[in-house]
N, C-alpha and C positions, 0 to 999 in steps of 0.2 A: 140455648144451643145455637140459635142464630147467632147471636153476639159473640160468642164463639168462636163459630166459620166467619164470620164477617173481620173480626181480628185477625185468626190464621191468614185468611185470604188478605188482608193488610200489609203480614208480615210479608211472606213471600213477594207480593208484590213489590214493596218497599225492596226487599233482597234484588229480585230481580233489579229494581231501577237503578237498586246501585254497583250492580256489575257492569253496566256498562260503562258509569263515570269512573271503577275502579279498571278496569280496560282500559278505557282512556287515558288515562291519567299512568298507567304503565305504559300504553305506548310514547305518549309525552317522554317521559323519562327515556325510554331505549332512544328515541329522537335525539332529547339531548343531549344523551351518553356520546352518540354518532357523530352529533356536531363538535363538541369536546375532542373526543380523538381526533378529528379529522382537522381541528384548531390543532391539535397539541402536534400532528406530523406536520404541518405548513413550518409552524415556528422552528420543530426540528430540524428539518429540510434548511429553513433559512438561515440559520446558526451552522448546520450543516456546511453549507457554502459560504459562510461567512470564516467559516474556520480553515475550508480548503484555500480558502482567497488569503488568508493571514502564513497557513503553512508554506503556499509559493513564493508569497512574497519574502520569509523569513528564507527560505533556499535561496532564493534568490540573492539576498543581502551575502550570505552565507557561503556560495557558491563563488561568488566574486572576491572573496575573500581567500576563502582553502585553494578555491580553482588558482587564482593569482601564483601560487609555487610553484605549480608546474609551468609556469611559462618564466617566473625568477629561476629555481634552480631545475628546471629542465625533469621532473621526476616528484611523481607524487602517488605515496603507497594508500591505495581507497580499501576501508574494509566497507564502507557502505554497500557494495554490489553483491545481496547475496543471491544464492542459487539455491532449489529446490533440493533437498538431500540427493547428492549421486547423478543432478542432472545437470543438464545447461540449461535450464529453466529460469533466468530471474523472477525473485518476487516479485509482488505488486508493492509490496515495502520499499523494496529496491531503486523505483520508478523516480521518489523525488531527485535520487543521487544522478540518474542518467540524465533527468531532463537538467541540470543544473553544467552535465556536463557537456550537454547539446549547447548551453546557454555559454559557457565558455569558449567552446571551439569557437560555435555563430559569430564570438566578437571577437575572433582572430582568426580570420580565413588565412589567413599562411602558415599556423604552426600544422605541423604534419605530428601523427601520435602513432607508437608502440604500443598496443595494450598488450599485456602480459598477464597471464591468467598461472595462478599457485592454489596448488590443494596440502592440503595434509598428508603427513607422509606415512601414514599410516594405512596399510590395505596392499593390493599388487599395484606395486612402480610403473608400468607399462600401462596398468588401466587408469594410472592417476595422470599420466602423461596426457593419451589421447583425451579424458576426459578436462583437462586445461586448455587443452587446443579448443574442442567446444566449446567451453567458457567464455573463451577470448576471440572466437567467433562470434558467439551471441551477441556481447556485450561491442562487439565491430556493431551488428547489423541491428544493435537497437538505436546507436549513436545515428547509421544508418538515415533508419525509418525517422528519426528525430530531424534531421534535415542536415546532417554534417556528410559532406562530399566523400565516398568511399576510397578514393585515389589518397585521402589523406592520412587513412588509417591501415596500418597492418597486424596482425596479433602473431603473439607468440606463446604456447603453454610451456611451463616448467614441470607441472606437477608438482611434487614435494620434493626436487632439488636444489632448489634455494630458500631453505626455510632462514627466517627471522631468527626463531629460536631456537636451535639444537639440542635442549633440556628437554626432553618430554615430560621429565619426573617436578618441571617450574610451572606445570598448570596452563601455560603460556602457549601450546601448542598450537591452539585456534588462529592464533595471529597469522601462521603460516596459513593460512586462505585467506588471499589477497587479491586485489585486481590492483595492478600496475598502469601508470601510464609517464611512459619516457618520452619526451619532447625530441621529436629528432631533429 
């Protein structure tokens, strides 16, 4: 019977001693786990920025390029500049197109620019209207805040009375929401 309890009392002992290496040994691991993620956001983060640093640089190339017509033929139709359904809200998508166009003004301080803001013609005429005028106010006061001189710029909204396409039944209707810029 001694020999018995003296086994039992072995076991549990033995149990016990190895909860706490088995503790251990899960905290290790949650450790690890921690340091893994916390590895695996740095590298993201750094790719992160290595990709934003490729994407401006490619606007940039890009900009220099598309931006170039409007100062050749005086007029260049952007659908790059979208807006928030129904508002003047530009995206945050929208942002590489503006700052590309800060980046062309910037290296032509004497062209003076028209923006002209176009909706779809579909919905009431008069609310497509004023809602063009915001547009092409926005898209003035983001060039604005970008660093292009306000004196240089002025907007005008159409609304949907100069569409691109006149077919509505060509699918092609989207094209009429546009942002303009006329070289004056």
């Amino acid at each position: 019977m001694k020999t018995l309890f003296s086994l039992t009392a072995l076991v549990i002992l033995l149990h016990f001693a190895a909860t706490p290496a088995q503790a251990q040994l899960g905290l290790l691991w949650r450790v690890e786990d921690k340091l893994a993620d916390k590895a695996s956001q740095k590298i993201a983060d750094r790719l992160s920025k290595k990709a934003e640093a490729a994407v401006q640089r490619k606007t940039n190339e890009v900009s220099t390029e598309y931006y170039s017509t409007l100062l050749a033929d005086g007029k260049i139709v952007c659908h790059g500049i979208q807006f928030e359904p129904g508002t003047a809200t530009i995206t945050e998508a929208s942002q590489p197109v503006v700052r590309a166009l800060v980046n062309t003004l910037a290296a032509n301080p004497d062209v003076k620019v028209r923006i002209e803001a176009h909706t779809l013609r579909e919905g009431n005429a008069a609310t497509n209207l004023a809602l063009s005028q915001r547009r092409a106010d926005a898209v003035r006061a983001a060039l604005v805040r970008g660093g292009v001189e306000a004196a240089r710029l002025t907007t005008k909204g159409y609304g949907g009375t100069k569409p691109l396409d006149v077919d509505s039944s060509s699918g092609l209707d989207s094209l009429n929401q546009r942002t303009e810029f006329v070289k004056l």
